[in-house]
MDTraj code that builds the backbone (N, CA, C; nanometers):
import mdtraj as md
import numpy as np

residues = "UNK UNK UNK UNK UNK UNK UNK UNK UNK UNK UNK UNK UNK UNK UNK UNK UNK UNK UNK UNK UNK UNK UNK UNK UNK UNK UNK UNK UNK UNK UNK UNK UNK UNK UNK UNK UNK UNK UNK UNK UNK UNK UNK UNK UNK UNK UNK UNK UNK UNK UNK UNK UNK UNK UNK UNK UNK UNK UNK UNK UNK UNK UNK UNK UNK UNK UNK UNK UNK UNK UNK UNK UNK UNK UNK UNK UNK UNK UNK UNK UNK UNK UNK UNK UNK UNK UNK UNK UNK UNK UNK UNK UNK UNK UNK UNK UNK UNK UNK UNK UNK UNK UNK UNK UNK UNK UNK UNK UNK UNK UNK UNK UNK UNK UNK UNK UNK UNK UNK UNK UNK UNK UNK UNK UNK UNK UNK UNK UNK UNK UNK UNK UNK UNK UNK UNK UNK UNK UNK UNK UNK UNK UNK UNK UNK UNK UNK UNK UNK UNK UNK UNK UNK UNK UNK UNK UNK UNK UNK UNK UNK UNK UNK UNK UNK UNK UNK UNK UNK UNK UNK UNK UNK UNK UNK UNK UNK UNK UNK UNK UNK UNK UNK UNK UNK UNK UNK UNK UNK UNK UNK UNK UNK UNK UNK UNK UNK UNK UNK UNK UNK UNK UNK".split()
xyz = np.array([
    [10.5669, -13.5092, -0.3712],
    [10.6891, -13.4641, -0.3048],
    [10.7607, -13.3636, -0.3942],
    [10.7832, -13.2520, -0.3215],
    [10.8896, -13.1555, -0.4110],
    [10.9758, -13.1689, -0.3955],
    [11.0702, -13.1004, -0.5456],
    [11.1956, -13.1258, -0.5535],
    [11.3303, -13.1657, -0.4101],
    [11.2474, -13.0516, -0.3130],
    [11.3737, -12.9865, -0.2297],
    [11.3348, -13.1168, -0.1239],
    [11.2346, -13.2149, -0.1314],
    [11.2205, -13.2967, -0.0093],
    [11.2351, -13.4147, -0.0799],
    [11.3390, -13.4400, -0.2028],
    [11.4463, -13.5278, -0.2881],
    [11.5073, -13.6096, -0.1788],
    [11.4576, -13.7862, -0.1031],
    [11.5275, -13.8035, -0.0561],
    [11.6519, -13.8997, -0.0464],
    [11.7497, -13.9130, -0.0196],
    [11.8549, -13.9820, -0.0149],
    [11.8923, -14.0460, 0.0945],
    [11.8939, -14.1873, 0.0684],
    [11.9642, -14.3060, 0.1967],
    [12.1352, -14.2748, 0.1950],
    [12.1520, -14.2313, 0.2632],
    [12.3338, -14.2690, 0.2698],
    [12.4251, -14.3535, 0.3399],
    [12.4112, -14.4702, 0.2564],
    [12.4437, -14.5582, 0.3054],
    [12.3916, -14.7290, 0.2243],
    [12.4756, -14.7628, 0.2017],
    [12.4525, -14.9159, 0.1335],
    [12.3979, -15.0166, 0.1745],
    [12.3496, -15.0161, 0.3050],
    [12.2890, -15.1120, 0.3918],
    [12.2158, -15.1524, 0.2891],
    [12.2318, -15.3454, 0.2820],
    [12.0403, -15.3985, 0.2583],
    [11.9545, -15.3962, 0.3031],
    [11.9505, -15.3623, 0.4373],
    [11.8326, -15.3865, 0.5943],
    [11.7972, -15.2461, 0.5649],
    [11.8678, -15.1347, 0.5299],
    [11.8223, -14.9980, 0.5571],
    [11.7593, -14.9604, 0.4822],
    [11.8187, -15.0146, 0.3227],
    [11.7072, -15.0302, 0.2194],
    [11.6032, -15.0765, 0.2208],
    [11.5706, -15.1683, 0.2776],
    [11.4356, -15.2433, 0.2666],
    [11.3711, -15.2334, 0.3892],
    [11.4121, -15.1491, 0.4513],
    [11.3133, -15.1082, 0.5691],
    [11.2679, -14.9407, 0.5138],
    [11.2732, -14.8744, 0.4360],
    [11.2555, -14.7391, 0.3820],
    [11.1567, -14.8209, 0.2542],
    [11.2047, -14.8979, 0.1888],
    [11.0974, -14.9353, 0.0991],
    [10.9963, -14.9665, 0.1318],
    [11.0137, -15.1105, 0.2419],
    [10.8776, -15.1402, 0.2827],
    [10.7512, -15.0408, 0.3428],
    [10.8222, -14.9271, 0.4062],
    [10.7646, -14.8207, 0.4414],
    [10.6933, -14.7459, 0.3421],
    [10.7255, -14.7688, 0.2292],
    [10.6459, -14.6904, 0.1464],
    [10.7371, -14.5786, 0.1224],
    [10.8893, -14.5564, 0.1766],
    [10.9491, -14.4008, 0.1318],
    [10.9979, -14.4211, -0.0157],
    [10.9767, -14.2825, -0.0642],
    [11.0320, -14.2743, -0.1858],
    [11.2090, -14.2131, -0.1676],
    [11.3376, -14.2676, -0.2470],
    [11.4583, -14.2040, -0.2142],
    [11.5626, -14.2850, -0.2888],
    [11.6437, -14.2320, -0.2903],
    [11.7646, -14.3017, -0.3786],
    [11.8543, -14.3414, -0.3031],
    [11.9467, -14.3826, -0.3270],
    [12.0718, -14.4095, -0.2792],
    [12.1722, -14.4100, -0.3261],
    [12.2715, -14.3073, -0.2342],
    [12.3858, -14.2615, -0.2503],
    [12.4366, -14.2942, -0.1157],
    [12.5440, -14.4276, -0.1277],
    [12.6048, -14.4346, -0.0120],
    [12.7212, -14.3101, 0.0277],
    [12.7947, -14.2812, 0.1701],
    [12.9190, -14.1600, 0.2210],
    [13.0238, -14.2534, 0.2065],
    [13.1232, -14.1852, 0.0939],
    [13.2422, -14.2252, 0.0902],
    [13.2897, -14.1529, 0.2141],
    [13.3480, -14.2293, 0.3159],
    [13.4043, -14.1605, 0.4245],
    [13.4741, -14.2444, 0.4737],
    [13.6093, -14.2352, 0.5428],
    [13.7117, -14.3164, 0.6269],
    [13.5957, -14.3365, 0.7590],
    [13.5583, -14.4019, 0.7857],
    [13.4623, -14.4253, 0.9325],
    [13.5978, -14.5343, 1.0272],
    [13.6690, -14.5914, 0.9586],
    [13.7577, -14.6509, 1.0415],
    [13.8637, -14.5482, 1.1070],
    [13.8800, -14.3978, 1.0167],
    [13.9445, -14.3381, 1.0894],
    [13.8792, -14.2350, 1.1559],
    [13.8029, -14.2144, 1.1576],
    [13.7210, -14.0967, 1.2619],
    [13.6659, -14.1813, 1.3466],
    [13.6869, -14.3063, 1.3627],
    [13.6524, -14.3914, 1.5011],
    [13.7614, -14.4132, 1.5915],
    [13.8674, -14.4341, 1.5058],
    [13.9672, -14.4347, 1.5731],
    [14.0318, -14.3128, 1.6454],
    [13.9856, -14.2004, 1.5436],
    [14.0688, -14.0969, 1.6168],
    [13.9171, -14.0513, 1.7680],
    [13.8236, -14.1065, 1.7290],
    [13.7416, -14.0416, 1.8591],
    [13.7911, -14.1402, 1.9772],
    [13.8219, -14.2353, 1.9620],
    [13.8596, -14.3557, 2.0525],
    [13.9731, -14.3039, 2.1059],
    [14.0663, -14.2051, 2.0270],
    [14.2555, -14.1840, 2.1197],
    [14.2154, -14.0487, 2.1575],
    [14.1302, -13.9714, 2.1053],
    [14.1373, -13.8595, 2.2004],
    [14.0330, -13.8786, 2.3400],
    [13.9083, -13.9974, 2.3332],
    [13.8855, -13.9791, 2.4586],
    [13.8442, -14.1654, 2.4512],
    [13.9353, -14.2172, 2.5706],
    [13.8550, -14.3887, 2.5612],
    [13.8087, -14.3826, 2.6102],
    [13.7310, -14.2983, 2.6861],
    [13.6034, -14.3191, 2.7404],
    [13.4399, -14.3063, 2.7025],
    [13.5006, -14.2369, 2.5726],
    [13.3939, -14.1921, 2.4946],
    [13.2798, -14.2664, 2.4810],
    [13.1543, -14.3021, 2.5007],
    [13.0098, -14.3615, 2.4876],
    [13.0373, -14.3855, 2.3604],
    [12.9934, -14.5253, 2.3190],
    [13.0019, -14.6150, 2.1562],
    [12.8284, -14.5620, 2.1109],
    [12.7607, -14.4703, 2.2073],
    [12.6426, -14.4387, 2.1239],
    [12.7060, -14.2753, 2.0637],
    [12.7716, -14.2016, 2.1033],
    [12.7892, -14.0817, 2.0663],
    [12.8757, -14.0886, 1.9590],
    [12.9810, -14.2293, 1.9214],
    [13.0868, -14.2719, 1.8720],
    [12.9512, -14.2851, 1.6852],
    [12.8616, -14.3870, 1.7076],
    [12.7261, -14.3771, 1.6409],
    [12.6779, -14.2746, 1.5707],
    [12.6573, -14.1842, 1.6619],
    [12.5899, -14.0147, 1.5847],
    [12.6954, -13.9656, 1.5309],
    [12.8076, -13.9209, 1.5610],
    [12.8889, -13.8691, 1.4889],
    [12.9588, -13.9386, 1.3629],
    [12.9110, -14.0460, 1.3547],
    [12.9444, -14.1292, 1.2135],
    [12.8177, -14.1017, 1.1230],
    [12.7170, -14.0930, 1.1995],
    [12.6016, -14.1359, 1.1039],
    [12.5776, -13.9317, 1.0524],
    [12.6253, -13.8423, 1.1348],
    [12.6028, -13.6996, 1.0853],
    [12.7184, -13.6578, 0.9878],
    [12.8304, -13.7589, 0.9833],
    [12.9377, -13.7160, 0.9135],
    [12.8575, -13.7862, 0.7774],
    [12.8815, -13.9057, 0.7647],
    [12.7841, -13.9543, 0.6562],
    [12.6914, -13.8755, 0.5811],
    [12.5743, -13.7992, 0.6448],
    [12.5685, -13.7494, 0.6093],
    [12.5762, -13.6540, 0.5548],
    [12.6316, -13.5193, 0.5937],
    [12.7283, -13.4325, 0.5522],
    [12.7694, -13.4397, 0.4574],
    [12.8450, -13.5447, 0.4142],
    [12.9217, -13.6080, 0.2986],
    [12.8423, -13.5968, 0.1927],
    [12.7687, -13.6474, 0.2303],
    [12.6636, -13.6681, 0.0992],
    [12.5999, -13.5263, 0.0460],
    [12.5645, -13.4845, 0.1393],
    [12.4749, -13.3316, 0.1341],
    [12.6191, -13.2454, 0.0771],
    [12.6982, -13.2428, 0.0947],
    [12.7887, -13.1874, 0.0095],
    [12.7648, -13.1692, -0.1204],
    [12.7114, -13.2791, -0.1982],
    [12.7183, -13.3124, -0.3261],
    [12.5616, -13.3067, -0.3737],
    [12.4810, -13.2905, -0.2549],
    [12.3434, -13.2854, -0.3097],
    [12.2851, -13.2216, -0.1983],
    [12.3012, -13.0612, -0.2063],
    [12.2358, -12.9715, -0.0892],
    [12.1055, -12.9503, -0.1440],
    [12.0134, -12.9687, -0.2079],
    [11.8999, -12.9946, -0.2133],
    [11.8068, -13.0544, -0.1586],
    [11.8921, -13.2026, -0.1434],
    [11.8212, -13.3141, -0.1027],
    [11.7914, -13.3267, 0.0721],
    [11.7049, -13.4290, 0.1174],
    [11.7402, -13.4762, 0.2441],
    [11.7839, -13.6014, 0.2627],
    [11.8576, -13.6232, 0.3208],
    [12.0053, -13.7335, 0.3512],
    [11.9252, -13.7727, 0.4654],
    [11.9608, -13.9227, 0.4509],
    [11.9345, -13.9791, 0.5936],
    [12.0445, -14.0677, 0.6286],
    [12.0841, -14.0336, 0.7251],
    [12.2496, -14.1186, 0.7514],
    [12.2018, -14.1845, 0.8825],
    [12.2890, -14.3079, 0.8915],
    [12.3088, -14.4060, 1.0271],
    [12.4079, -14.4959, 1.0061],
    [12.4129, -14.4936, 1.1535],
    [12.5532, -14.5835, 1.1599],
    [12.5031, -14.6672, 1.3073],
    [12.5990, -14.8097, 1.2956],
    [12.5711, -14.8746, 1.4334],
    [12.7077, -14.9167, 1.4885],
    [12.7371, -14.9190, 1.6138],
    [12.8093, -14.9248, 1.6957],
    [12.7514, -15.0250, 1.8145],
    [12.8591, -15.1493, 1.8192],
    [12.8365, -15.2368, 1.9301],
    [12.9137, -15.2557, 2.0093],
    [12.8723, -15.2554, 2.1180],
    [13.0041, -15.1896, 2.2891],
    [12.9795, -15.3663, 2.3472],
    [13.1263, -15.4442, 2.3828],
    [13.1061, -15.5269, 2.4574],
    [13.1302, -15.5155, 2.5458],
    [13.1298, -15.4602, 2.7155],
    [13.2475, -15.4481, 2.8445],
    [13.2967, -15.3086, 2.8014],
    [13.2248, -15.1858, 2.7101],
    [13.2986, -15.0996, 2.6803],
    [13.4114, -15.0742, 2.5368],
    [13.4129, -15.1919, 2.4958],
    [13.4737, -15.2146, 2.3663],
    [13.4109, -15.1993, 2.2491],
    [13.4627, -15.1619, 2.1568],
    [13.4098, -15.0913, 2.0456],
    [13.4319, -15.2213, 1.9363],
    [13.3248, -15.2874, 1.8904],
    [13.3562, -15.3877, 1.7554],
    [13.3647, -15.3157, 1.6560],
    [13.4123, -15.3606, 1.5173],
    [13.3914, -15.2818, 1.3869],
    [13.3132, -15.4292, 1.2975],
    [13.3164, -15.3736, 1.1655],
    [13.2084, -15.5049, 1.0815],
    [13.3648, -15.6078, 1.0772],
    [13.3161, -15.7432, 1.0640],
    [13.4268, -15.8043, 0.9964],
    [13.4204, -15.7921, 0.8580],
    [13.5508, -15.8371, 0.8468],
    [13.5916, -15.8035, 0.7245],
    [13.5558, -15.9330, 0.6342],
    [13.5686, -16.1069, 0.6775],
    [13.5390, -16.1612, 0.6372],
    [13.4925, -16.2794, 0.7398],
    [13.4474, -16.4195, 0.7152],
    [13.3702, -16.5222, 0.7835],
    [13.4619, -16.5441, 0.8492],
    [13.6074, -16.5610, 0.8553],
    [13.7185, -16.5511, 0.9914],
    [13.7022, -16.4621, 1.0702],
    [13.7019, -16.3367, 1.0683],
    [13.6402, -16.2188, 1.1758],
    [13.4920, -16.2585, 1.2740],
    [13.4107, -16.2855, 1.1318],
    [13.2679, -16.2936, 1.1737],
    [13.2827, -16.4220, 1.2973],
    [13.3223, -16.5252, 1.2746],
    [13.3734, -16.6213, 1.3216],
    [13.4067, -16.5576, 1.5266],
    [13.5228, -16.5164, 1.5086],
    [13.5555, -16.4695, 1.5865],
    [13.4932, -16.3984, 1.7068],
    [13.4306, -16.2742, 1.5912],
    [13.3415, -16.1848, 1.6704],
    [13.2164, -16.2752, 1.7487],
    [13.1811, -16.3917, 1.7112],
    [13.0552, -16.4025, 1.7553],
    [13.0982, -16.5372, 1.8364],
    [13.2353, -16.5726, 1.8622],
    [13.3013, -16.5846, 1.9719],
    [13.3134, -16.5400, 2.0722],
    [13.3507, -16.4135, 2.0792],
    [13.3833, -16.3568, 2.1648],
    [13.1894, -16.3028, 2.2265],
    [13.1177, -16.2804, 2.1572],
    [13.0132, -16.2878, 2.2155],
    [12.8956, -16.3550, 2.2515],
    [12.9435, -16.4866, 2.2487],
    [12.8618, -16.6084, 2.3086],
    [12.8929, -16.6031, 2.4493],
    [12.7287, -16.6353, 2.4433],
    [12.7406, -16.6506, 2.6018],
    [12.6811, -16.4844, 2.6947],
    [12.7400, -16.3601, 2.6188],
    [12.7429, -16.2427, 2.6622],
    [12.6531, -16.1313, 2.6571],
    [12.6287, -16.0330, 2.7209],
    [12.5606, -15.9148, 2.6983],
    [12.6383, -15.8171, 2.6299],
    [12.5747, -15.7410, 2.5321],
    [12.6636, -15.6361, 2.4735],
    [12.5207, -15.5617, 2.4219],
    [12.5554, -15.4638, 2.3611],
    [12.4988, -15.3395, 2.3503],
    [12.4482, -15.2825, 2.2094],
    [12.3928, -15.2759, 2.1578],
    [12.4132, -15.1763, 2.0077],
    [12.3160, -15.0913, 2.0353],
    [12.4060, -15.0090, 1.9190],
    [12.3663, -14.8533, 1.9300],
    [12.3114, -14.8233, 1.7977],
    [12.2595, -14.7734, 1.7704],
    [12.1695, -14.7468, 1.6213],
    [12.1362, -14.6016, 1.6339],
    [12.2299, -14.5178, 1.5458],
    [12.2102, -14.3687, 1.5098],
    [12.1596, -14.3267, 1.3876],
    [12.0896, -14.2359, 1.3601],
    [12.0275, -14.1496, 1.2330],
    [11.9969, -14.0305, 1.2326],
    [12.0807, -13.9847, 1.1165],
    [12.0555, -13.8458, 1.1455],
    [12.0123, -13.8076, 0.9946],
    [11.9405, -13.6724, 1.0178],
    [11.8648, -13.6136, 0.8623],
    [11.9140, -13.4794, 0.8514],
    [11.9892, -13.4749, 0.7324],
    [12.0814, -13.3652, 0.6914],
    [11.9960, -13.2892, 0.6132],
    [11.9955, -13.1867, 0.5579],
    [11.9319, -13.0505, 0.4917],
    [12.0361, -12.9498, 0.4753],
    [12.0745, -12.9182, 0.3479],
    [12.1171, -12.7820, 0.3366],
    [12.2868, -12.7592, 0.3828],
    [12.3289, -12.8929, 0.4110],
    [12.4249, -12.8639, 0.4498],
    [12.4228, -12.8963, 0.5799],
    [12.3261, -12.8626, 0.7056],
    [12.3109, -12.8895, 0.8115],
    [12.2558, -13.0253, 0.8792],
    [12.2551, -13.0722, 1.0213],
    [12.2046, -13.2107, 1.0838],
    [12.1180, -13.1010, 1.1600],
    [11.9518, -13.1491, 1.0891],
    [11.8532, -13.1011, 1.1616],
    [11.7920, -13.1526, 1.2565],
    [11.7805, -13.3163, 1.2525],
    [11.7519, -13.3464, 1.3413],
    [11.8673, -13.5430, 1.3499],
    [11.8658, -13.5547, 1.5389],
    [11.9634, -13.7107, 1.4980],
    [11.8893, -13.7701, 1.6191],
    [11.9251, -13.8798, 1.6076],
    [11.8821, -13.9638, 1.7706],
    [11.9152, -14.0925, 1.7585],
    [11.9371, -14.1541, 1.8992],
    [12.0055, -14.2677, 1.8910],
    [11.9411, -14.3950, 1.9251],
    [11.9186, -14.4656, 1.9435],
    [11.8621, -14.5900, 1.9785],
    [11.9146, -14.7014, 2.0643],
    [11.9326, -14.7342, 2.1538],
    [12.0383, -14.8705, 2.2115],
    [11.9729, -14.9806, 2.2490],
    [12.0260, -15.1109, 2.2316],
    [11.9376, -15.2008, 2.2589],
    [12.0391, -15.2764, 2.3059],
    [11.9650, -15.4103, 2.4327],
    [12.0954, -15.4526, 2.5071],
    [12.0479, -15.6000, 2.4421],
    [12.1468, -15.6660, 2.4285],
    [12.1003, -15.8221, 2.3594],
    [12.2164, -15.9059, 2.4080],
    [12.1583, -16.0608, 2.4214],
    [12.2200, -16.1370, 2.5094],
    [12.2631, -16.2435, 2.4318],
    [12.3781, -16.2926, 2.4011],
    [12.3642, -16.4004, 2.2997],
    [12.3260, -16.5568, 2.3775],
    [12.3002, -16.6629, 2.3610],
    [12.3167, -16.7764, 2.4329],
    [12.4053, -16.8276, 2.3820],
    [12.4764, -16.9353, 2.4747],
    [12.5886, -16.9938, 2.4688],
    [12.5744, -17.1431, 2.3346],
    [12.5377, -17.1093, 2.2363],
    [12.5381, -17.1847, 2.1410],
    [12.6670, -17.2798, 2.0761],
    [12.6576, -17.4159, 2.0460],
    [12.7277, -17.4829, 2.0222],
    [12.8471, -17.4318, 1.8843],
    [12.9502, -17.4668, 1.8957],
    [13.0689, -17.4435, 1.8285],
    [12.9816, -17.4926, 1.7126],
    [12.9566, -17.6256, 1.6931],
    [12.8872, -17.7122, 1.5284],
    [12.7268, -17.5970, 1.4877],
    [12.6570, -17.5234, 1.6038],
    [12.5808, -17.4727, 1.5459],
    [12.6473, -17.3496, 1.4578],
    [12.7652, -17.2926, 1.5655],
    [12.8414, -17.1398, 1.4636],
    [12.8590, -17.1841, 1.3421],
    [12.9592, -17.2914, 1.3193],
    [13.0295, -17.3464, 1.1694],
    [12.8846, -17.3547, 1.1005],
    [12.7698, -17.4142, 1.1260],
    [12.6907, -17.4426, 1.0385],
    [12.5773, -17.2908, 1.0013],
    [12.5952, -17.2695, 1.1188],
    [12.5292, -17.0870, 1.0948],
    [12.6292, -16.9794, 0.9682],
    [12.7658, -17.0306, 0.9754],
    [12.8195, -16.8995, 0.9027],
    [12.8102, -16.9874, 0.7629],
    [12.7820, -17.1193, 0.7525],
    [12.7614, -17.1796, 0.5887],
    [12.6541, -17.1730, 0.5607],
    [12.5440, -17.0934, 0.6585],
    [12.4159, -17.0759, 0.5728],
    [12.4063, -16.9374, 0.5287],
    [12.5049, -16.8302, 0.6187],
    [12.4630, -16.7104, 0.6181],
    [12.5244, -16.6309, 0.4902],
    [12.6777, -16.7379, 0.5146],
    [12.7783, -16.6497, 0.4435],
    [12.8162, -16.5378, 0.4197],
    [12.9299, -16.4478, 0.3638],
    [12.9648, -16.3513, 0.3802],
    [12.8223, -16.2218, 0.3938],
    [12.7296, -16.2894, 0.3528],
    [12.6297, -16.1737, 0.3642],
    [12.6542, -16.1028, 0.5698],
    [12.6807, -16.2006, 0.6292],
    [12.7348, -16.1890, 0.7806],
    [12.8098, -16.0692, 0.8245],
    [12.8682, -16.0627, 0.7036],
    [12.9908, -15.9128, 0.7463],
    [12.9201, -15.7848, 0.7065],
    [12.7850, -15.7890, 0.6676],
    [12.7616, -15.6407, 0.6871],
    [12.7032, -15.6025, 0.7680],
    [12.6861, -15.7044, 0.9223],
    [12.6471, -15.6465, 1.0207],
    [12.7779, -15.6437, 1.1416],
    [12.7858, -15.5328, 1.2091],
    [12.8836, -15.5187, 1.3123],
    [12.8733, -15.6452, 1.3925],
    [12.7606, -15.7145, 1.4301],
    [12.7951, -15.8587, 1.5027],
    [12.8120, -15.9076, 1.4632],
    [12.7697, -15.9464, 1.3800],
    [12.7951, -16.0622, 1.2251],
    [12.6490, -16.1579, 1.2580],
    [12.5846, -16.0846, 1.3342],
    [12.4282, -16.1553, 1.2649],
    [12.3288, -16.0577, 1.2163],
    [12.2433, -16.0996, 1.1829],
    [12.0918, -16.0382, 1.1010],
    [12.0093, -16.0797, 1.1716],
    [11.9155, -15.9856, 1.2165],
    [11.8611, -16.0263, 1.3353],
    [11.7133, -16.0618, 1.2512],
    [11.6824, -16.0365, 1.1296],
    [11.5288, -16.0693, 1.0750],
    [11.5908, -16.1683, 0.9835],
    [11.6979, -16.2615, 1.0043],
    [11.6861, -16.4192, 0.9771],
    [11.7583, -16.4909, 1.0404],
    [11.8326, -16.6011, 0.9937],
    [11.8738, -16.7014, 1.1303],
    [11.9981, -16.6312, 1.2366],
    [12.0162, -16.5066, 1.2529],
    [12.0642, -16.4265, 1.3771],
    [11.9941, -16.4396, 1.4357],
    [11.8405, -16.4721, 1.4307],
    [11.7313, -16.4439, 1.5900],
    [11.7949, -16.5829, 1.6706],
    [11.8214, -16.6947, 1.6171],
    [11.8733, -16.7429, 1.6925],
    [11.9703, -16.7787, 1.7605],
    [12.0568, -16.6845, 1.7201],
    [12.1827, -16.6536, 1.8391],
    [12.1889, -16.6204, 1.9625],
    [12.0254, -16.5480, 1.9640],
    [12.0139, -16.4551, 2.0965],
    [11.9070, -16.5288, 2.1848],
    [11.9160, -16.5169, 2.3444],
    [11.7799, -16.5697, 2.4312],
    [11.7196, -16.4389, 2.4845],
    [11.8114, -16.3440, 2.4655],
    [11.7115, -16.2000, 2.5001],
    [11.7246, -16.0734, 2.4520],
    [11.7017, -15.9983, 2.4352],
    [11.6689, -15.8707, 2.3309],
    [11.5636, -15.7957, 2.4251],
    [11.6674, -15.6514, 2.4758],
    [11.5324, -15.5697, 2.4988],
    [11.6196, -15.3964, 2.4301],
    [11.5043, -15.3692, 2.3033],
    [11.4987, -15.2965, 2.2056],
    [11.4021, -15.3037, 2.0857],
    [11.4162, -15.1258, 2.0262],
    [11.3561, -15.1289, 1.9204],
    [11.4056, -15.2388, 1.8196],
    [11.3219, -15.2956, 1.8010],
    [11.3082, -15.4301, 1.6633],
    [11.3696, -15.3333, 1.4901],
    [11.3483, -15.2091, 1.4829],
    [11.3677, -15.1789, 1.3466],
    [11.5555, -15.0750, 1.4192],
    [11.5308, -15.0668, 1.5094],
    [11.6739, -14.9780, 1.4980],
    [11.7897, -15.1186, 1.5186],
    [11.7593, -15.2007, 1.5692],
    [11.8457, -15.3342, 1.5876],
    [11.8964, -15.3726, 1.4124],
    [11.7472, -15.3722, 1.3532],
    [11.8237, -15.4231, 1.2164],
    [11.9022, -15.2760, 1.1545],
    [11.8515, -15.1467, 1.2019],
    [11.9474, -15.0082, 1.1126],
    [11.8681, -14.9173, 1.1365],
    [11.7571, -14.8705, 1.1077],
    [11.6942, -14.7488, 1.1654],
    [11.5949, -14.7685, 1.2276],
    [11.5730, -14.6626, 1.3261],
    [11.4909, -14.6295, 1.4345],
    [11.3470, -14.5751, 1.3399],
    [11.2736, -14.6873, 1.3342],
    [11.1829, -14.6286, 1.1627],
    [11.0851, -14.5079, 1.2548],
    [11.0259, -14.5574, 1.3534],
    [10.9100, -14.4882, 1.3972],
    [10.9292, -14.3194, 1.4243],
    [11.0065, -14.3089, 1.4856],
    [11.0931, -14.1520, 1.4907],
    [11.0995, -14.0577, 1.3697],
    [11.1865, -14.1393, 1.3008],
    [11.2651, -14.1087, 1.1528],
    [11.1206, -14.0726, 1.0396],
    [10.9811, -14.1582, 1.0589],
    [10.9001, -14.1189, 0.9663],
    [10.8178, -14.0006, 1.0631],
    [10.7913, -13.9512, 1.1883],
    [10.8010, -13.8517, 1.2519],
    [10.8269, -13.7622, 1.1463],
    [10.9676, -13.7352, 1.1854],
    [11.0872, -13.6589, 1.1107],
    [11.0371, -13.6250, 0.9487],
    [10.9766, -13.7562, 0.8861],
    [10.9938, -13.7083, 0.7839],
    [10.8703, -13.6161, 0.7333],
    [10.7544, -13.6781, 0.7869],
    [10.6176, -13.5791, 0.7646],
    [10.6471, -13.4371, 0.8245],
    [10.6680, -13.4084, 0.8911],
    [10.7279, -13.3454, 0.9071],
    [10.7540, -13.1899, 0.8599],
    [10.8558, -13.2730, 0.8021],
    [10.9604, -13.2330, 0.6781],
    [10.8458, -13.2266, 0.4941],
    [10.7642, -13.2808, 0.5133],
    [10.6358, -13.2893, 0.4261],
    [10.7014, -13.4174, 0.3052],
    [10.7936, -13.4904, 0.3696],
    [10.8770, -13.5927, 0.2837],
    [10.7960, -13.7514, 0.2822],
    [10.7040, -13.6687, 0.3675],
    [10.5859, -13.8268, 0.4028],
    [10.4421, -13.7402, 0.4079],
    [10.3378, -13.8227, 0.3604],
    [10.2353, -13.7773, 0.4031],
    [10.1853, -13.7630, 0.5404],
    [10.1090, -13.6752, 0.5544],
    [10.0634, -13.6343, 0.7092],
    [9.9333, -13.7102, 0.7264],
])
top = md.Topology()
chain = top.add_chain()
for i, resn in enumerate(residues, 1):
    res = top.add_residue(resn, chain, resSeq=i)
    for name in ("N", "CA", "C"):
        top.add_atom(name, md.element.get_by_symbol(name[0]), res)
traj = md.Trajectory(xyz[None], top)
């Protein structure tokens, strides 16, 4: 790999990390210092109608951006996820009271996630795409939640639902129809497309 196909995760995810490793990519990580609570908010008051997948790409191209600022050499791979319940926009909790909450309010329910990535160069978003997957939670017992968030623990809040779907999150849900790798953070199959490509993977 040459210098100029230097690549960079942006973004702190553990799932995103270890789905780029297991792949075999070579890349560093430099998470985007970026307000994402306020460029969500402000896309939310200028239009509420706005699609929570477009709400997605434009987090995950700002991200990157950010980063490519500071390393226009490199290629950046940014994503972000966004989960719509009835049209409502969740954010991560902040702690096992949120998480708590959130996965209150979605027992029982259908809701949506959105899984965006985009690959920055030069300053520019060369290529992005989004992913959505619709997932159903089952109506699981109050004593199973309490005993689910004391196994999971705060590790819970770094997903916008507050589960992990490649450990005991699979059993929150009775149905899932979606990509399996953009559910946990990136859309891998696309993205290594993208990267051969780009000659950032072998052909």
């Amino acid at each position: 790999m040459s210098e100029k196909h230097h690549v960079i995760l942006a973004s702190g995810s553990r799932a995103r990390y270890d789905l780029l490793k297991a792949a075999g990519i070579a890349f560093t990580v430099i998470p985007a210092n970026i307000d994402e609570a306020a460029i969500r908010d402000a896309l939310t008051v200028e239009n509420e109608a706005i699609d929570p997948a477009d709400v997605a790409e434009i987090l995950a191209r700002a991200k990157g951006e950010a980063v490519c600022a500071d390393n226009p050499d490199s290629l950046i791979i940014a994503a972000d996820q966004t989960l719509s319940l009835n049209g409502q926009l969740f954010s991560k909790p902040a702690n096992l009271d949120e998480a708590r909450d959130t996965l209150l309010r979605l027992r029982g329910q259908e809701h949506y996630l959105h899984t965006a990535v985009a690959i920055v160069e030069l300053g520019e978003v060369t290529w992005s795409q989004v992913e959505s997957a619709r997932m159903k939670m089952r109506r699981f017992s109050f004593g199973y939640l309490s005993e689910y968030l004391v196994r999971v623990g705060v590790d819970v809040c770094q997903s916008v639902g507050a589960y992990q779907l490649e450990g005991l999150g699979l059993q929150l849900f009775e149905e899932i129809e979606g990509d399996y790798f953009s559910i946990l953070g990136l859309p891998m199959l696309p993205l290594m497309s993208e990267l051969r490509q780009r000659g950032a993977l072998a052909d």
